[in-house]
Residue, then its C-alpha position, 0 to 999 in steps of 0.5 A: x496494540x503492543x506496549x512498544x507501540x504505545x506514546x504518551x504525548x502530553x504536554x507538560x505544561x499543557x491543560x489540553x487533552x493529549x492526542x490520540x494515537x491509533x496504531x493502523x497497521x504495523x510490519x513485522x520484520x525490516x522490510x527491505x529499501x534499496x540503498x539510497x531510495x526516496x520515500x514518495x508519497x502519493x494520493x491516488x483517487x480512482x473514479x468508480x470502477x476504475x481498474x487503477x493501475x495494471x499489474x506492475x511492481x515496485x524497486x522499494x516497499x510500499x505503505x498506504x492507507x484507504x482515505x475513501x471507499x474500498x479498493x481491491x488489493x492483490x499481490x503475487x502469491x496472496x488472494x485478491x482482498x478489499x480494503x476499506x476507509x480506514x485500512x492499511x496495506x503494504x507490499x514488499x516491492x522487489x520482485x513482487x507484481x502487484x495485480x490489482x489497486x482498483x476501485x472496488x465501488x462502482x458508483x463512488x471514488x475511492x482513495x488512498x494514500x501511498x508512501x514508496x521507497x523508490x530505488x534511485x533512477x527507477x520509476x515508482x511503478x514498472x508495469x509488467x507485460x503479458x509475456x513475464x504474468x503468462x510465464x509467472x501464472x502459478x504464482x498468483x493465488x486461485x481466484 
């Protein structure tokens, strides 16, 4: 953790311990977020070996964090990972396909906690057909 990231919360008058702050994850640069969007936050649970959703993208950068369980992480351009309780992942949005958000247990459920940046009027999620991830192959990482 970097100094910049550093917080002392305590409370002046206060004989309670401070509370712990623990940087997860952070981004480097100013991600883009379309002008005008709205920051959703979700809970996703997927049931064991749940695929969860299709390939698919978002209009804004996206921010989440594994509650429980593992899932399988792939974005366009990148190897798939697992990412476990207690991990953060994020995607651009934009132009970027998210492959894979699925349970990567199969015997347990997993989740995950997601804040979006959504374009106003567009869906959070816009799935992609078979047609544009056929025409955009080269661009996913060898598995």
């Amino acid at each position: 953790m970097s100094s910049e990231h550093g917080h002392d919360l305590r409370y002046p008058d206060s004989a309670g311990p401070p509370p712990q702050i623990d940087v997860v994850a952070t981004v480097p640069g100013a991600p883009q977020i379309p002008e005008g969007a709205e920051a959703m936050t979700i809970l996703v649970t997927l049931p064991p070996g749940s695929p969860g959703a299709p390939p698919h993208r978002h209009s804004g950068p996206a921010y989440g964090y594994v509650i429980k369980g593992e899932i399988v992480f792939e974005l366009e351009g990148l190897p798939e990972r697992v990412v476990k309780a207690g991990e953060a992942f994020w995607e651009p949005g934009g132009d970027v396909i998210h492959y894979q958000d699925g349970n990567h247990l199969t015997d347990d459920e997993s989740a995950f906690v997601v804040t979006m940046f959504c374009a106003p009027g567009q869906p959070m999620l816009i799935p992609v057909s078979a047609e544009e991830l056929e025409a955009r192959r080269d661009r996913r990482a060898p598995r």
